[in-house]
N, C-alpha and C positions, 0 to 999 in steps of 0.2 A: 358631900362632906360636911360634917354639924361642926360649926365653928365653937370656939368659945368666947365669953364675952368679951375677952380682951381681945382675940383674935378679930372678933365683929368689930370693936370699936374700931382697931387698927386698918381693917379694908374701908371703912364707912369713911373714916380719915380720908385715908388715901385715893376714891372715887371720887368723894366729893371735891377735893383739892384740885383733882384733873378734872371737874367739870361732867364727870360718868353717871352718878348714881341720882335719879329719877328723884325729883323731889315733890312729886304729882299725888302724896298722901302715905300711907301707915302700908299700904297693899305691898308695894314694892319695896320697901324696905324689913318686910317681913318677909318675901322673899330673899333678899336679899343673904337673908341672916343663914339660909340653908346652904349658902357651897359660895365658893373663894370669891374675889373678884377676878374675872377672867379675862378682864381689859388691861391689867397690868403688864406689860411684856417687856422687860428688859432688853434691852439691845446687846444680841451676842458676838456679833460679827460689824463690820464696819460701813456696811452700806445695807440700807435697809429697802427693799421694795415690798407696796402695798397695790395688794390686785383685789376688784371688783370686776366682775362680770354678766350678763346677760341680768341684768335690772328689769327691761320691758318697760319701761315707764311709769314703773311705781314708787312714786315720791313717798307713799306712805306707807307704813306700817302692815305689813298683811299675814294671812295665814299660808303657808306653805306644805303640804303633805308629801314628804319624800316615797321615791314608787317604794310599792313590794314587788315587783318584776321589771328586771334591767338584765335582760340573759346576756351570757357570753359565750362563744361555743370555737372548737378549737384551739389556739393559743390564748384568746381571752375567757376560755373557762374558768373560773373563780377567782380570776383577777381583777384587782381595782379598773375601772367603775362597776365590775357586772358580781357583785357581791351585795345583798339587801340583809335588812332586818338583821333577825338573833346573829345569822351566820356574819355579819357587818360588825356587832357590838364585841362580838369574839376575838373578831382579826384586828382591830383597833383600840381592844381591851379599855371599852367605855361600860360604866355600868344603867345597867336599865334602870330608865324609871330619871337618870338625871338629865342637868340642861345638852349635854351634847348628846346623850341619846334622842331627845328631843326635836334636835337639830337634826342630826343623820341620817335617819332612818323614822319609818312610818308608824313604828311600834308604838301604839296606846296613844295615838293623834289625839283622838278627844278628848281624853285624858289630861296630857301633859300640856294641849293647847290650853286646857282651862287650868292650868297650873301656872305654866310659862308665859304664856300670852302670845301676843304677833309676834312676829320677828321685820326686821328693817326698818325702811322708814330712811328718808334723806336725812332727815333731822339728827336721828341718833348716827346714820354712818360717818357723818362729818364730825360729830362730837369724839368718835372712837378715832377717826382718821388723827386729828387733831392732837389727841391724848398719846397714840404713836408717834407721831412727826415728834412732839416733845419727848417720851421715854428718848428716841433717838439720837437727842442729842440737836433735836431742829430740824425744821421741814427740810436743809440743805444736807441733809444727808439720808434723803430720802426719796423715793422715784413709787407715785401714784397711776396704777396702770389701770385700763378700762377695756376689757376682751370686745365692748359692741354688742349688739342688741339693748341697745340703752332708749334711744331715740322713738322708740316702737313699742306699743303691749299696752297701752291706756286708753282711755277717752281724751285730757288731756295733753297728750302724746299727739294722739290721731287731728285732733282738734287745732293744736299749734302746730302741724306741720312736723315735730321732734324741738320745738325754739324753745320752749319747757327746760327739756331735757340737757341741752347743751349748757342754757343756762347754768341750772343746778347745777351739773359738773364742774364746770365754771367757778364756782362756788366750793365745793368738795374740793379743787385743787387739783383736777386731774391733767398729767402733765402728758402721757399719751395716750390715744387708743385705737382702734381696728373698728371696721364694720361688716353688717352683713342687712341687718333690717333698717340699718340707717341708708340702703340706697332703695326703699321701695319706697320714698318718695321723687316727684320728678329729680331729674338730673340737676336744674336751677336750685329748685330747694333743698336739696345733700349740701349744692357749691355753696350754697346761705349759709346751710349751719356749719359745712364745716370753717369759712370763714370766720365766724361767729365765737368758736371751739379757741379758746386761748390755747391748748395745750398742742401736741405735735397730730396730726390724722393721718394716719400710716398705711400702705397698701403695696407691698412688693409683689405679690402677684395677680396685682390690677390691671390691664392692658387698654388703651385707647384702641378702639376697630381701626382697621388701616381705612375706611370709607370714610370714618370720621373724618380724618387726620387727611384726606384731600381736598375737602373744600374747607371753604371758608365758616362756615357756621358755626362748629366747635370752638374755634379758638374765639371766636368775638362774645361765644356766650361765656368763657371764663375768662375774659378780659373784664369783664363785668361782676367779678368775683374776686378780682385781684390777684386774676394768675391761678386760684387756684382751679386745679380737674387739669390744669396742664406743667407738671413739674419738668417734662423731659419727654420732648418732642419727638426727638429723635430717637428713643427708649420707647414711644410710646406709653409713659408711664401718668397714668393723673396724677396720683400721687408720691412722696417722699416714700421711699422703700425700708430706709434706716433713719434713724437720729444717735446723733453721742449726748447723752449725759452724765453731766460732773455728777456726782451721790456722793456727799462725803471725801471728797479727793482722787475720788477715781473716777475713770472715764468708761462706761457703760452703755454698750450700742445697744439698741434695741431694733431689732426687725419687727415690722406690722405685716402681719398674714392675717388677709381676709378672709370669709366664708369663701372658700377654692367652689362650692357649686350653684352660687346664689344666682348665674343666671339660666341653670334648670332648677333650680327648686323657686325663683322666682320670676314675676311677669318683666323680662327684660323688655320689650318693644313699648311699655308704657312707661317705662320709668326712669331703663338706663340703657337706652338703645345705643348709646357708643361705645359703654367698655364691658371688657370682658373677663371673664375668672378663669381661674385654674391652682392647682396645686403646683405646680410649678417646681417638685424636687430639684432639679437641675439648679435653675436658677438661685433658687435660694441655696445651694452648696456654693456656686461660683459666691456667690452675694459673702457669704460667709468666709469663706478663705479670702477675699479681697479686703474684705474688715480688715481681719487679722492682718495682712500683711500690711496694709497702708494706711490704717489708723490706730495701730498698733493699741488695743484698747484693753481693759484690763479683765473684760466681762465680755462674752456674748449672750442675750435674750432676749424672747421673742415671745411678743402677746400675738396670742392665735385666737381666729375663731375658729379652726381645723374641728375640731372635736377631740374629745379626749384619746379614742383610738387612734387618729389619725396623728395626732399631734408623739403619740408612742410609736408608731412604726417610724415617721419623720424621725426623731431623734434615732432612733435606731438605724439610719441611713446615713444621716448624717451628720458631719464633725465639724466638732468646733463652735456647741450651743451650748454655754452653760446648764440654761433651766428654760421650759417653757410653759408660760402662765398662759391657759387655756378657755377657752369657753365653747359654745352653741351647744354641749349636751347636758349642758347643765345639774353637772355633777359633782356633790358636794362634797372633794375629796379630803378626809380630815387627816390625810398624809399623803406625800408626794412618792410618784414612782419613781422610782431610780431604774432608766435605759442602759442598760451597756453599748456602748458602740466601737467603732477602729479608734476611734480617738480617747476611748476612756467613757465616760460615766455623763447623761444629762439627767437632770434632774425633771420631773412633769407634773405639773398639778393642773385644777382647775377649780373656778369660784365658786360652782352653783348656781343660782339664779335667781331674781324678784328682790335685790338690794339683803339675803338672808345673812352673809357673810362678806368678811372681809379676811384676804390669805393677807400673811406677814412672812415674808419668806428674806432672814440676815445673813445677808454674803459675808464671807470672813475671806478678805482679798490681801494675798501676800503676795511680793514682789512680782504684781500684775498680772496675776493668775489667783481666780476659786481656787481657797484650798479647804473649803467647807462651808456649812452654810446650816443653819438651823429654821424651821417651819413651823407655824400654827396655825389654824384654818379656828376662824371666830368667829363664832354664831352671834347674830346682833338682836341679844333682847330684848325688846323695847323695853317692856314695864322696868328695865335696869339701868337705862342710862337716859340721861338727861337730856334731850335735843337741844342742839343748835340753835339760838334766838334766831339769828338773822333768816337761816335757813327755812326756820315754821314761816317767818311771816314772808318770806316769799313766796312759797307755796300758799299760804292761806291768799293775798293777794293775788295770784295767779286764778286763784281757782275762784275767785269772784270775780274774772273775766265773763261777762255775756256772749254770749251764743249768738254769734249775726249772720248777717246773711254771705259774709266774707267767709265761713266756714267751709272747708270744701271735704266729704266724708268718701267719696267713691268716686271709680273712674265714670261710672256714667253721669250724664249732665241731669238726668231725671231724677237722681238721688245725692247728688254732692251738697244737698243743704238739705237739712228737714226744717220744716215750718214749725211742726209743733215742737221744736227746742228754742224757738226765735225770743231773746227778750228775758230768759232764766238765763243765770251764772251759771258755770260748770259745776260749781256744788250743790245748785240747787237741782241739778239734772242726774246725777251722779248718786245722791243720796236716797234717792226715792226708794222706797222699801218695794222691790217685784212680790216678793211674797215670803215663806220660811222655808223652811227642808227639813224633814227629818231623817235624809241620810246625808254626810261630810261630802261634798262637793268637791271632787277635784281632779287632775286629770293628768299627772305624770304616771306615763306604766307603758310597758311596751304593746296591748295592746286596748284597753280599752279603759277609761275611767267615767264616773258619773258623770261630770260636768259634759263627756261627751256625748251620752246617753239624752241628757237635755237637747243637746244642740240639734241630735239627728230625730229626736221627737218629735222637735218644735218644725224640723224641715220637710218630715211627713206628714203633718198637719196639716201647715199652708199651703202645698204643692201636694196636697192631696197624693203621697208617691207612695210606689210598693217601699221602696229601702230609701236609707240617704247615706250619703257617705259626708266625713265628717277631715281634712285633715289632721294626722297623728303627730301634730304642733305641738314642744314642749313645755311653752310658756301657757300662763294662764294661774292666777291665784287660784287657795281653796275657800271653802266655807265650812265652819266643825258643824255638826248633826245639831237642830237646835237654833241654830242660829239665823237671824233676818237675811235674803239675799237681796241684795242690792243692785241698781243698775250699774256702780261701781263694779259690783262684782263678774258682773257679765260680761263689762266692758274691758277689763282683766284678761278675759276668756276668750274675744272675738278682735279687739279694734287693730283694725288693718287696713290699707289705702284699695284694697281690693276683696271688700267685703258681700259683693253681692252676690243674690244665690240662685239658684237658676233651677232645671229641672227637665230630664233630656229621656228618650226609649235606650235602650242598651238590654242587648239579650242576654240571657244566662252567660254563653259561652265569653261574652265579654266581660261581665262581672268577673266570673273567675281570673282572664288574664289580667282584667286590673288589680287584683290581688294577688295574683303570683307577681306580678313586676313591681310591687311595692313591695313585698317582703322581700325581694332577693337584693332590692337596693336596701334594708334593712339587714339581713340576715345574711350578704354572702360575707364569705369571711375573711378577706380583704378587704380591709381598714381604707386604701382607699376608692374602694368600690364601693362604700357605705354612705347613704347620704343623710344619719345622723340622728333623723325625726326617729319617730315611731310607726306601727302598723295603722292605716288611716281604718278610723272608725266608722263599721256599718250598723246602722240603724236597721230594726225590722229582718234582720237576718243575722242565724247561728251558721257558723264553720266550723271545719279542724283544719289546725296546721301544722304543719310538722318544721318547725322552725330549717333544724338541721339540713333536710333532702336538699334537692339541687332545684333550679329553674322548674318551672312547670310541674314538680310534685307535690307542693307544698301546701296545696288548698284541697281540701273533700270534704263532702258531706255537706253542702251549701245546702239551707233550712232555710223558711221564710218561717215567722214567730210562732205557726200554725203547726210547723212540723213537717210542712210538704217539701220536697223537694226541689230545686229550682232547676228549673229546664233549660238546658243550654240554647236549645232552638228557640223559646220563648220569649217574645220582648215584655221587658218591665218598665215602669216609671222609676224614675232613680232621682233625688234631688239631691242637692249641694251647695255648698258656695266656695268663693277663691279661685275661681278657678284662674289658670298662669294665662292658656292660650288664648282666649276669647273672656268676654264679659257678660255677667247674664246678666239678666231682665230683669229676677226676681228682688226683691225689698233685700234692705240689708239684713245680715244675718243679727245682730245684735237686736234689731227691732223686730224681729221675726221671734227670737227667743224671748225679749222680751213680752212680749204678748202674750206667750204660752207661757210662760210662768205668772204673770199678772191673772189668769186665769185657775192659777193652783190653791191658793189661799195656803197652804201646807202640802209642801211638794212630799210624795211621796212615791218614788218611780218601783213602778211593780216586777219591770224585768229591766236586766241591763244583760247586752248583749255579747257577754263572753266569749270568745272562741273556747271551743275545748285543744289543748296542748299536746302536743304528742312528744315522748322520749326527755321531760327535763323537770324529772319526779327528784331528781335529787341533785337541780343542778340550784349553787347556794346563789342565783341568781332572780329566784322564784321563792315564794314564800306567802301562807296564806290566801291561797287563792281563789277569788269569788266563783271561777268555773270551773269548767273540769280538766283533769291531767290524765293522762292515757298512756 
């Protein structure tokens, strides 16, 4: 929308006043000058909540590429999340080419990147948090929520253990949150930060093992913690399941629902060998009618790391949840679904990911009951708003922390400190140019992106392998076409406390079942049989899959780059890293990719490994896409 000059002066006013608008030279306020200011939000309702979700440990500012393939099939056919691109700017009636299409969807990325600029950044999300607590009338009528996966997705991150991370929040004001990559460090270091965590660290359907909870060892290592990892002994529970919060006068429960499968999608025996997940329907319906009946409170919500599906059939199950602020799939919904259930109407969003967005979602609470409620999902553009003082220089001091020998990178003891980072700051390790790209780096889609293409390159390189498999992880920054890539940017893309990669024979006929059993924990169409990620990425081999079909139909035509077929009786070399059960031998995966990209001078990847698609030529969940459809 073209302002006029009055209308300019009048926003420029009013940004600058709340501290919003970039004063980092003529660039940004020439942007400026082309469409509203969109940090203004008035307060509609009387209690205001502000949700952030799945961050990953990027304090700063980055590129983010939304997919063009997030299928839905069944009852989520072309409903919100599994809606991309044109068919996406239609149903939300955003126009192409501006800042929210920008934000939403992947249409003209290098484009509107070099228009827009990054998005996030701690600096600017505290400055916007800020500018809302005030539109609302004061931080005290206002409830800061944090869906988890915050602690994790950096060097930084990896490096501190998540104590970065906590901090920062700390800082931003967040008053509760939920985890899922916040327990894939040891069990000690979780009980640290969440110690550390001023705000409430939430987990209703967390469980203590009963093996824990008979000897002694447990309980004395969170005596050491201050009680926390043991809230209720007798529940089994480490953590507080609910909190009430005043917002504005009213009294406001919040349930914390954790990632329900992190101890299969992650290495539980290394990290968090005493407690256990689950979804837990039952319980959290009992959890909810005992709210309501004995704390008579004016609101029911609940920060999930469920995922967006899961968190829509939950509400559809169950009564008595106002709204549920969502995260782990990381999708940027720029309006909430409205569930029907027996009990009336919940409301379900979710943040997105990598610090892009912040939801503002105004309860309008009459006589102790939602009786409406108004949403906006805000994309955070750097070049538009102002960062945070205090905020930059903590991060800048942080990140001129040295690199010592007290680092600890992976489970195995032969790789938990690299020598050659000994004695550089993290910035100075961080910033190193690997080399350029001249195609955009990135890697949310359901089945394959470049950045993944790098990784499973770099993993048949060094381990010399036929294929590599890559997992279909949705965090990870982008890089637009053009641009320096960074070991920052890698690091983005790989840092995890179980990075190592290994490299093992597996015959045909195993490939394939390991690819029918990840799609069908992708693709079967119970929400909660779905474990959230994407189709894990192979290197050095073409498929087809037929998303739709059932268990064991869904992979054919398995190719190696050549064209041959792969022989189910034949053993291959196959390389990887991450693995949950075991830990491999090979170098970390960041320094693995690093190296193969240090050696590109101008990355230029000549094939990427597409599946071809069967049956979903017209489904508005697919859109431009780099392989073929069938």
């Amino acid at each position: 929308m073209s302002l006029t000059r009055r209308d300019f002066i009048k926003v420029l006013g009013a940004g600058s006043a709340a501290g919003l608008i970039s004063g980092c030279g003529s660039d940004a306020s020439a942007k400026l000058a082309s469409q509203d200011n969109m940090y203004e939000v008035p307060k509609t309702g009387n209690a205001r909540i502000l949700h952030i979700t799945d961050t990953h440990g990027n304090l700063l500012p980055n590129y983010f590429r939304e997919p063009n393939v997030n299928l839905g099939f069944g009852p989520t056919y072309g409903q919100l999340p599994h809606v991309v691109g044109n068919n996406l700017l239609k149903q939300i009636g955003v126009k192409p080419g501006s800042p929210e299409a920008y934000a939403f969807t992947y249409n003209n990325f290098e484009d509107l990147a070099a228009k827009y600029g990054k998005t996030g950044g701690f600096g600017q999300i505290k400055t916007v948090l800020e500018s809302l607590r005030e539109s609302a009338g004061g931080v005290q009528n206002t409830l800061t929520l944090d869906g988890g996966d915050t602690w994790q997705g950096s060097g930084t991150s990896l490096w501190t253990r998540g104590a970065d991370m906590v901090e920062a929040c700390n800082m931003l004001g967040v008053d509760v949150m939920v985890g899922h990559w916040e327990f894939t460090y040891k069990e000690a270091e979780t009980l640290k930060n969440v110690g550390f965590f001023k705000g409430d660290f939430l987990g209703q359907n967390v469980r203590i093992l009963e093996d824990a909870l008979m000897g002694g060892e447990y309980a004395t290592m969170t005596e050491k913690y201050d009680g926390n990892g043991l809230y209720s002994e007798d529940d089994a529970m480490p953590f507080k399941p609910y909190v009430i919060k005043n917002v504005g006068g009213h009294r406001i429960a919040v349930i914390g629902q954790a990632f329900p499968r992190t101890s299969n999608a992650n290495p539980q025996k290394y990290f968090f060998p005493d407690w256990s997940f689950g979804l837990r329907e039952d319980e959290m319906q009992e959890l909810v009618t005992d709210i309501r009946e004995n704390e008579k409170p004016d609101a029911v919500i609940v920060i999930s790391h469920n995922g967006m599906d899961v968190d829509i059939k939950m509400a559809s199950r169950v009564v008595g949840i106002d709204a549920f602020f969502g995260g782990h799939t990381h999708d940027g919904m720029p309006k909430p679904v409205e569930v029907k259930n027996a009990g009336g109407v919940t409301v379900v969003t979710n943040a997105g990911c990598s610090g892009k967005y912040i939801g503002v979602m105004d309860l309008n609470i009459v006589d102790h009951k939602v009786t409406g409620y108004e949403y906006k999902m805000l994309p955070i553009l750097t070049d538009f708003i102002k960062p945070d003082a205090a905020m930059v220089s903590f991060i800048s001091k942080m990140r001129n922390t040295k690199y010592d020998e007290n680092v600890v990178e992976a489970r195995s003891a032969a790789m938990s400190n690299n020598v050659d980072r000994l004695g550089k700051t993290y910035d100075e390790i961080l910033t190193e140019k690997l080399c350029s790209t001249n195609q955009t780096l990135y890697r949310r889609g359901n089945f394959m992106g470049t950045w993944d293409q790098v990784l499973v390159n770099s993993l048949r390189e060094e381990h010399d392998a036929d294929f590599a498999m890559s997992a279909g992880v949705r965090w990870g920054t982008s890089v637009p076409a053009g641009h320096d890539v960074t070991m920052e940017d890698l690091m983005t893309n790989t840092s995890m406390t179980y990075g190592e990669t290994y490299v093992s024979e597996l015959k045909g006929a195993q490939l394939k079942e390991i690819l029918e059993g990840i799609a069908e924990n992708l693709f079967v169409q119970d929400p909660y049989l779905q474990s959230g990620g994407d189709m894990v990425r192979m290197g050095g081999m073409d498929y087809t899959i037929d998303p739709a079909a059932t268990l064991g139909n869904r992979i054919s035509e398995m190719k190696d780059d050549e064209g041959t077929t792969i022989d189910p009786n034949k053993s291959y070399k196959v390389s990887g890293w991450a693995q949950v059960g075991s830990v491999g031998n090979g170098r970390l995966m960041w320094d693995v990719a690093a190296d193969y990209l240090r050696k590109q001078g101008t990355l230029d990847l000549k094939k990427v490994n597409h599946p071809t698609i069967k049956g979903v030529k017209t489904n508005p969940g697919i859109e431009n896409y780099a392989g073929k459809l069938i």
